[in-house]
MARGULO-513072 format. One record per residue (C-alpha): residue in one letter; x, y, z; residue number from 1. Coordinates in nm, 3 decimals. Layout:
# residues N
residu,east,north,up,num
A,X,Y,Z,NUM;
...
//
This chain:
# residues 433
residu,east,north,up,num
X,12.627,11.655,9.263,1;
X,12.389,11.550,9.521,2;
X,12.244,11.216,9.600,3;
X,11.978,11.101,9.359,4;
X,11.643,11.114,9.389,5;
X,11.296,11.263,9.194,6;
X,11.124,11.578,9.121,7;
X,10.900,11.732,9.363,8;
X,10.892,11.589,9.735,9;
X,10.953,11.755,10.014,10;
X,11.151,11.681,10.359,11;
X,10.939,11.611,10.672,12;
X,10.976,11.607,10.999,13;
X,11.063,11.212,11.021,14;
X,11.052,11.142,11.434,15;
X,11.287,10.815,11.354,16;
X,11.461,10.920,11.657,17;
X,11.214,10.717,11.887,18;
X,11.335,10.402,11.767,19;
X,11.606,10.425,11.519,20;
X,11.851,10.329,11.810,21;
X,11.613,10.035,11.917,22;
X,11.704,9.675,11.881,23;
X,11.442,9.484,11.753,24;
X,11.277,9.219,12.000,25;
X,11.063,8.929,11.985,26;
X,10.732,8.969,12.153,27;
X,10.611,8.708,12.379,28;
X,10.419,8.441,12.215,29;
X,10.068,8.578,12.249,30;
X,9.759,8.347,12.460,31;
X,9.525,8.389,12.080,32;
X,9.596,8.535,11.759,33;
X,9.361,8.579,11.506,34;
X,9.464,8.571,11.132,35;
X,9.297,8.696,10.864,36;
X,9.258,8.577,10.560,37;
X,9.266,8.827,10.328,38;
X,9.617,8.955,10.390,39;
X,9.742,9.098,10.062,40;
X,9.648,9.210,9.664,41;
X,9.388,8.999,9.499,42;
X,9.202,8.709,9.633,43;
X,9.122,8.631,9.956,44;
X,9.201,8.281,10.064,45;
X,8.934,8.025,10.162,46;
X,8.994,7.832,10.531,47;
X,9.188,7.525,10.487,48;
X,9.039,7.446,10.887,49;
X,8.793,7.432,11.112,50;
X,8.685,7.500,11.412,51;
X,8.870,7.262,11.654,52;
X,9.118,7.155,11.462,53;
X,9.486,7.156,11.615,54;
X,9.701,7.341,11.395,55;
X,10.120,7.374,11.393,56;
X,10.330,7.697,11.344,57;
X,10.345,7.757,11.005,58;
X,10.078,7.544,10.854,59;
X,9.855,7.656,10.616,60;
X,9.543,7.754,10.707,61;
X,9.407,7.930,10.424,62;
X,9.454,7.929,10.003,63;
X,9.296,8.020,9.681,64;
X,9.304,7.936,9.314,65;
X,9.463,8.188,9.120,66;
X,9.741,8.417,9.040,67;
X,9.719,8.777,9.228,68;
X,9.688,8.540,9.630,69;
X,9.924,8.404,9.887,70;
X,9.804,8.185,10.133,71;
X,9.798,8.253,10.487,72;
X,9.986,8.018,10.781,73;
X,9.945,7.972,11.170,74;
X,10.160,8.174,11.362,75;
X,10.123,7.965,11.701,76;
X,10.024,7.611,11.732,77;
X,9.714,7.540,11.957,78;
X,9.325,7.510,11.895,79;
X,9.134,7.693,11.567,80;
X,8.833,7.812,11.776,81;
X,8.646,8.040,11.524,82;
X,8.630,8.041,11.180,83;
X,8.482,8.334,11.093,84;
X,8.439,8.736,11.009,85;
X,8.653,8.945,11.286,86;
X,8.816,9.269,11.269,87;
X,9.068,9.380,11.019,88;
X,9.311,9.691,11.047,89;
X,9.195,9.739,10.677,90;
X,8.877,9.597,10.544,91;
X,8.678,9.658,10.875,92;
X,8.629,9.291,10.858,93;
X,8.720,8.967,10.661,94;
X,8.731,8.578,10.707,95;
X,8.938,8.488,10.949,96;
X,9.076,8.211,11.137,97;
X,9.099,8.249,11.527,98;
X,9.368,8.001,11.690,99;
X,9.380,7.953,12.125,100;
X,9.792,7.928,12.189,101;
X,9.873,7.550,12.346,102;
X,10.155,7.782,12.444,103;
X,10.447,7.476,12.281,104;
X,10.499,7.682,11.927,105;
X,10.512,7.320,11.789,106;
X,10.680,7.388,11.459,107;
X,10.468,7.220,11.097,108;
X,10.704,6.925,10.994,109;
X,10.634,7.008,10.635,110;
X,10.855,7.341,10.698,111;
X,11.158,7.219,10.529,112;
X,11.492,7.415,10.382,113;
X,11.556,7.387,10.017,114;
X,11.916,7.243,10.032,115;
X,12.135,7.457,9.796,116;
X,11.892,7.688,9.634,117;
X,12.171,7.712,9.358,118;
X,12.015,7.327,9.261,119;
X,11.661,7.539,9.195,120;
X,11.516,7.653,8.852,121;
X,11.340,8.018,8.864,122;
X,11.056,7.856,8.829,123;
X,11.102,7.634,9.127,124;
X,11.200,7.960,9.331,125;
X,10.899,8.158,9.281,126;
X,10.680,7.856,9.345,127;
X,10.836,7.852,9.680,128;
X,10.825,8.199,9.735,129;
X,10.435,8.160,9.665,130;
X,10.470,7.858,9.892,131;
X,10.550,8.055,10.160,132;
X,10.314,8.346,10.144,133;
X,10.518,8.624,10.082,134;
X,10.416,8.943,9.973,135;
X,10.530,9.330,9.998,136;
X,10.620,9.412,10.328,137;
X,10.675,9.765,10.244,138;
X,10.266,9.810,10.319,139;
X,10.094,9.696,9.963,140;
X,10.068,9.369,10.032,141;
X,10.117,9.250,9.670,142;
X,10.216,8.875,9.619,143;
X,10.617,8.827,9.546,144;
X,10.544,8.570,9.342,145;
X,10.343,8.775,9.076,146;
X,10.631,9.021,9.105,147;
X,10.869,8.763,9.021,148;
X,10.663,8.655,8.706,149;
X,10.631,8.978,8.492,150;
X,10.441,8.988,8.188,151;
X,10.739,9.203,8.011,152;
X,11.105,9.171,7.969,153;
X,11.294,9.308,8.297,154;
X,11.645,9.435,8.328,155;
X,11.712,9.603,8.647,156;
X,11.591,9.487,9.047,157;
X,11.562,9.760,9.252,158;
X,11.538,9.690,9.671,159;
X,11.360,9.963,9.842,160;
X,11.541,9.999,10.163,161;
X,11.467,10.412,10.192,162;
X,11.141,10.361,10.416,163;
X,11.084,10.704,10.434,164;
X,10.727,10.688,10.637,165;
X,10.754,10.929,10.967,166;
X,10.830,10.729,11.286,167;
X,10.921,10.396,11.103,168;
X,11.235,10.185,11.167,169;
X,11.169,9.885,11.108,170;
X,11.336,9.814,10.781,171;
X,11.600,10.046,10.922,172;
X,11.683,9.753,11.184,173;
X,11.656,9.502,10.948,174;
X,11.920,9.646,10.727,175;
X,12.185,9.694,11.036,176;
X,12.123,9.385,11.229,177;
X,12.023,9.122,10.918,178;
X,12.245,9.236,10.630,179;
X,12.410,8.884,10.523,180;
X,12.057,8.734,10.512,181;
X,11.927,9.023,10.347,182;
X,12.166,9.003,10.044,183;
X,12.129,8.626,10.015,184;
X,11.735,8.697,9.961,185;
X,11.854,8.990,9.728,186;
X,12.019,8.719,9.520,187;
X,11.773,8.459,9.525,188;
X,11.495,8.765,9.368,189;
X,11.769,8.833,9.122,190;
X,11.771,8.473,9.003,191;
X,11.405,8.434,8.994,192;
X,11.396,8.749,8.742,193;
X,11.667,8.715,8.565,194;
X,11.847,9.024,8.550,195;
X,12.225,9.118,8.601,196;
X,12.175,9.485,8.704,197;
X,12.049,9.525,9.129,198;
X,12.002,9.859,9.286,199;
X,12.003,9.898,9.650,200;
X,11.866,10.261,9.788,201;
X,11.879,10.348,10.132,202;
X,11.806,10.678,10.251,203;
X,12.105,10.921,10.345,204;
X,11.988,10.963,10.681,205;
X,12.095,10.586,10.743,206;
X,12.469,10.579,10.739,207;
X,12.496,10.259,10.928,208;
X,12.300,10.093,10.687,209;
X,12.464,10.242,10.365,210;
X,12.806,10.165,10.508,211;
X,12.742,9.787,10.632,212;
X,12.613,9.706,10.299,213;
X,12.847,9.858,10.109,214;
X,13.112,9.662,10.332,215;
X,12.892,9.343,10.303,216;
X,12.874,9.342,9.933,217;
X,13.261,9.467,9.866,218;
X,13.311,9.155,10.094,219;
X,13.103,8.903,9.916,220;
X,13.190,9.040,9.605,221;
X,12.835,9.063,9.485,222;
X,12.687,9.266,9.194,223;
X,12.536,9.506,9.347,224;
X,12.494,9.881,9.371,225;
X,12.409,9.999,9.735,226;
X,12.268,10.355,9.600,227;
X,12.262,10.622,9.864,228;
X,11.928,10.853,9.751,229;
X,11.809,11.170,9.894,230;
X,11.594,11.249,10.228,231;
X,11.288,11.321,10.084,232;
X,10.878,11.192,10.133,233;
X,10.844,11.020,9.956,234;
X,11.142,10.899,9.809,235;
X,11.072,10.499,9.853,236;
X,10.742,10.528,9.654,237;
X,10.819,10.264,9.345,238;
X,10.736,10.518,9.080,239;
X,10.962,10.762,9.250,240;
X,11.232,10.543,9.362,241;
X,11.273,10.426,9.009,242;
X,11.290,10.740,8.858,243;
X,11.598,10.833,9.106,244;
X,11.764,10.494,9.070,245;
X,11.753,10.405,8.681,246;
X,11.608,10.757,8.535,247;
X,11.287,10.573,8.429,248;
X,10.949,10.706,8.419,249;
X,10.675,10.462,8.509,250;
X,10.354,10.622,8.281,251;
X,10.008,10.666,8.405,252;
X,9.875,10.334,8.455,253;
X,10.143,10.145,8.367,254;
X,10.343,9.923,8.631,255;
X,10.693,9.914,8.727,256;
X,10.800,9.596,8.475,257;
X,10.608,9.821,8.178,258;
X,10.939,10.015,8.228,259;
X,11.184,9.707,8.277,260;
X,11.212,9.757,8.613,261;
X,11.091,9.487,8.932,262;
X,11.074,9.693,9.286,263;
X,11.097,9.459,9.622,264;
X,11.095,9.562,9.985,265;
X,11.437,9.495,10.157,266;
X,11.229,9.278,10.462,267;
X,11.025,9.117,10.200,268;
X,11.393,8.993,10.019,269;
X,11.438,8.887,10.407,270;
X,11.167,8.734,10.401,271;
X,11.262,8.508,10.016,272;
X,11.571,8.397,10.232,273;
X,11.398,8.325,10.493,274;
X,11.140,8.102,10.301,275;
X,11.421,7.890,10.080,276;
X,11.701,7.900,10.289,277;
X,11.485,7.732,10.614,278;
X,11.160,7.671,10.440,279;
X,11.012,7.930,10.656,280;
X,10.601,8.084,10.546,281;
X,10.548,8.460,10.648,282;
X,10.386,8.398,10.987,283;
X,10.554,8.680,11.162,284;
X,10.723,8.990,11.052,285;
X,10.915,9.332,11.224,286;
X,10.634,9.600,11.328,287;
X,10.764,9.949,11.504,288;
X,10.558,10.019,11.752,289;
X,10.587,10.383,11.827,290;
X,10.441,10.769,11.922,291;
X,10.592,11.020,12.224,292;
X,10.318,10.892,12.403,293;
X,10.427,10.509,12.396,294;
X,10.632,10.473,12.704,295;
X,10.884,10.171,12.555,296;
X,10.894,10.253,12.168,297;
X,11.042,9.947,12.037,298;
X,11.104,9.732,11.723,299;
X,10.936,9.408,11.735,300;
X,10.974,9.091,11.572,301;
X,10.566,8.952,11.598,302;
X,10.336,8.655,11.488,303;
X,10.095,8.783,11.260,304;
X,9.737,8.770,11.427,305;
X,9.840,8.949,11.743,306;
X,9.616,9.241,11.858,307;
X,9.765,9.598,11.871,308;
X,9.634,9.636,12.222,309;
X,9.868,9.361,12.362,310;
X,10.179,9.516,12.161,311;
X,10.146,9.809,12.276,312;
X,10.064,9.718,12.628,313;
X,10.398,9.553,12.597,314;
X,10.565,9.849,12.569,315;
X,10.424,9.966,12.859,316;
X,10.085,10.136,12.762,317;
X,10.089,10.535,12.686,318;
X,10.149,10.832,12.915,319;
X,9.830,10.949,12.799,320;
X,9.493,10.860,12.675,321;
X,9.548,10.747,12.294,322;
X,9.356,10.983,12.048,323;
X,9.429,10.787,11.716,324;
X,9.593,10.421,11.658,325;
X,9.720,10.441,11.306,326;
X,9.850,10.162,11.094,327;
X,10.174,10.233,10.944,328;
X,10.306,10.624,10.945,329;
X,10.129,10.925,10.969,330;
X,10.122,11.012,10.615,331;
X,10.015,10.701,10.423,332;
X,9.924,10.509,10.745,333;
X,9.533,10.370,10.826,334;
X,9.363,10.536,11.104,335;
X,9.217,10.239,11.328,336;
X,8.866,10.211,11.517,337;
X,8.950,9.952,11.744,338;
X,9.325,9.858,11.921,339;
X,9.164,9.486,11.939,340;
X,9.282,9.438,11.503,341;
X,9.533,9.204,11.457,342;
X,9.898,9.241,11.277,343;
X,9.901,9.158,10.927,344;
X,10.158,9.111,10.677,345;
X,10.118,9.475,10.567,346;
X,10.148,9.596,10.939,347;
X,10.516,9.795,10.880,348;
X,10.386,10.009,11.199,349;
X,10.176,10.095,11.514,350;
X,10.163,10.526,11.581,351;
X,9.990,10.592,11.832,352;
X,9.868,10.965,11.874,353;
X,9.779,11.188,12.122,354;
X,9.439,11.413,12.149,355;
X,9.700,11.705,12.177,356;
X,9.874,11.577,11.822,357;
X,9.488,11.559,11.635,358;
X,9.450,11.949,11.685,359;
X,9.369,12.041,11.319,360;
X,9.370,12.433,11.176,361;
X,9.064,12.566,11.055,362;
X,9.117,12.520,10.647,363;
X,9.136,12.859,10.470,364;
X,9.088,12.930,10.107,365;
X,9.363,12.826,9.831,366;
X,9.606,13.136,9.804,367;
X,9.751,12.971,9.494,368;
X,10.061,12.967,9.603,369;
X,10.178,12.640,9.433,370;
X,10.372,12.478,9.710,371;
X,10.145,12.154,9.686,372;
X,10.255,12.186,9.321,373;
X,10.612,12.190,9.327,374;
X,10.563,11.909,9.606,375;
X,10.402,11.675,9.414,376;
X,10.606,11.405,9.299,377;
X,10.369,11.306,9.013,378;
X,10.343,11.633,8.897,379;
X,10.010,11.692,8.923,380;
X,9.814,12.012,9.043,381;
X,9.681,11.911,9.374,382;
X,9.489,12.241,9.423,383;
X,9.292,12.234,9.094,384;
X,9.186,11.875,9.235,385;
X,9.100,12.039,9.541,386;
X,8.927,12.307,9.449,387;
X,8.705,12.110,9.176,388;
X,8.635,11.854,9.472,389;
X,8.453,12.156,9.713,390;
X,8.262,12.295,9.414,391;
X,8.151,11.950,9.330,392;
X,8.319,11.954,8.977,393;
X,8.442,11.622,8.943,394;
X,8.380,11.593,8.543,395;
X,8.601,11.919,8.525,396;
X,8.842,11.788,8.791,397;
X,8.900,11.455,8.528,398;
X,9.134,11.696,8.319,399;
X,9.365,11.697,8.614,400;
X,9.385,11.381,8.603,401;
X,9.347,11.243,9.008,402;
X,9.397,10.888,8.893,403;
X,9.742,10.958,8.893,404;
X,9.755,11.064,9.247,405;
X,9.992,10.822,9.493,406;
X,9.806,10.962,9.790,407;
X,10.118,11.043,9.942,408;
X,9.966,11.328,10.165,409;
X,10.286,11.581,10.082,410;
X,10.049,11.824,9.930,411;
X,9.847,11.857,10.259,412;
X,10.154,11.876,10.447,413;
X,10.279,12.162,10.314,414;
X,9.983,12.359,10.229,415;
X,10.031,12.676,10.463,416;
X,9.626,12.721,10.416,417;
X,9.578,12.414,10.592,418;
X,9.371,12.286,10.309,419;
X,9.256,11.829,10.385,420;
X,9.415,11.866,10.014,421;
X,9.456,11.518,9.999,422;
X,9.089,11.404,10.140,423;
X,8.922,11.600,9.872,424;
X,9.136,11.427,9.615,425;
X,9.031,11.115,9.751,426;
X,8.648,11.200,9.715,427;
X,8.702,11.310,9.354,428;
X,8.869,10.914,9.291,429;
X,8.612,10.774,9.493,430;
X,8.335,10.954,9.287,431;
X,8.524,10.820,8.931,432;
X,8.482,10.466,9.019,433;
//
């Protein structure tokens, strides 16, 4: 019997091997960084400064009233200079605060360890989780803390360490070099839910990583279940990853507690530990900044608020003109307009393509041959979306339901007909709202 995993999917080409082997490294403290405020699900945060305030590493600079926010924190201490719209790897543009570097990283005083955690209630643990700023570091963005609160009884914690995104390593490190802290987040998320049962998956094409957990948490004696799943895109979607761990099926517009089930992002468990453990907000996080035209690929430990020009001029420019600066992997990833946005908590990855890479096949018509449908892990019939989206059909195209669509990309991937499959589903959701 084979690994687990989900039906449909399909194995891509996964280009890991640019930085799988690469240590990650912490990137010079940058001159400016400029931190957004809206930085995750829900609410952006109002500014907590102004302009010429002095501000420490790790204050809070911005909040909001409500549930679905996390506030935001300095990543350097120096000078707030603007306070402001600026440029934003996802909105365009949003508040944000710019901070001048006084080049000390003069730590907040307030930023304080919680002692034995063992001493804290649950609810005491997700208020410091919320504290802190946390949110999914898998790419969503959504706050921990709402995570850790769900509306419907749980049984089972599942940490998603497949990260099965093209080119990105980043988790991959964190799992090899940070295992211990890791686990001890693990266990602090399993105490804020309340549940006995944890699921660890990790990808098959990570050895390392299955085997020094699996050592680690024979070691530690911990109840846990390091889960080796299958190599398949895109096997560390929740919905998916669920279904392969636990057998559970999340239904259409339903979320993952609806099924008993909370999903976290092995950094952003990191990042719990990280936040009790030393008191610690999530001003900086691992980014892999990668591409075969990047001349250093590396793994990088960064402040949030730093450009993507200067990180990637820190790993020595590109051999060739860039064509497209994409934000996260190539299939789920956000294509960029300008290398001057700054890292955000969401930033998992940096691509960086070449003109030569962007080459795309004239589209041909649909020769029904079904691959997009036996590819789709939510079972859906991409085509029939597809087609209904050219002939402007979108009332017909509802029966197909393309709510339901993860925007995964596999059915583009594999259409041989070259068909933007997944850009015409997009239009049809688009056109529903």
């Amino acid at each position: 019997m084979g690994n687990k995993t989900f039906v449909g999917g399909w194995h891509v080409w996964s280009h890991k091997e640019l930085t799988r082997d690469a240590a990650i490294v912490a990137a010079p403290l940058p001159p400016r960084v400029v931190i957004p405020l809206a930085q995750h699900a829900g609410i952006v945060c109002r500014p907590l400064v102004k302009a010429g305030d002095t501000v420490l590493t790790g204050q809070k600079i911005g909040d909001a009233e409500g549930l679905i926010t996390a506030p935001v924190h300095a990543s350097i201490s120096g000078k707030v200079t603007v306070v402001g719209d600026a440029l934003h790897p996802v909105l365009g543009s949003a508040p944000a605060v710019t901070i001048e570097s006084d080049g000390a990283d003069r730590q907040d005083p307030a930023i304080t360890p919680a002692g034995d955690p063992r001493g804290l209630s649950r609810n005491e643990l997700v208020s410091r989780i919320r504290a802190a700023g946390i949110v999914g570091l898998g790419g969503a963005a959504f706050p921990t803390h709402v995570k850790l609160s769900p509306q419907k009884p749980v049984d089972v914690l599942i940490i998603n360490g497949v990260e099965c995104e093209p080119y990105l390593t980043c988790d991959y490190r964190l799992l090899v070099e940070r295992p211990d802290e890791i686990l001890d987040g693990i266990g602090l998320l399993q105490r804020a839910v309340g549940v006995e049962k944890v699921y660890i998956g990790i990808e098959d094409d990570k050895p390392l990583a299955i085997r020094t957990f699996q050592k680690r948490v024979s070691a530690l004696k911990l109840p846990f279940s390091v889960v080796p799943v299958e190599v398949k895109y895109p096997q560390g979607a929740e919905k998916q990853l669920i279904k392969a761990l636990v057998d559970r099926e999340v239904p259409p517009g339903k979320l993952p507690f609806d099924v008993g089930v909370v999903v976290s992002n092995a950094g952003t468990a990191l990042a719990a530990a990280e936040a009790v453990f030393q008191g610690k907000p999530l001003y900086e996080r691992t980014v892999t900044v990668t591409g075969t035209t990047v001349r250093e690929p590396k793994n990088i430990r960064v402040r949030l608020g730093t450009s993507f020009a200067e990180l990637i001029a820190w790993c020595g420019g590109t051999t060739a003109p860039a064509g497209k600066i994409v934000m996260g992997g190539p299939m789920m990833g956000l294509a960029q307009f300008s290398d001057a946005v700054p890292v955000v908590k969401g930033t998992s990855g940096i691509l960086v393509l070449s003109t030569a890479e962007l080459v795309l096949p004239p589209e041909q018509p649909c020769i029904r041959c079904a691959r997009c449908v036996d590819a789709c892990p939510m079972q859906l019939l991409p085509y029939a979306m597809s087609l209904c989206a050219q002939m402007k059909q979108a009332e017909r195209a509802r029966v197909y339901n393309p709510s339901d669509c993860i925007e995964c990309g596999v059915c583009t991937y594999v259409c041989p007909s070259k068909r933007r499959i997944l850009e015409h589903i997009r239009l049809l959701k688009v056109g529903a709202k």
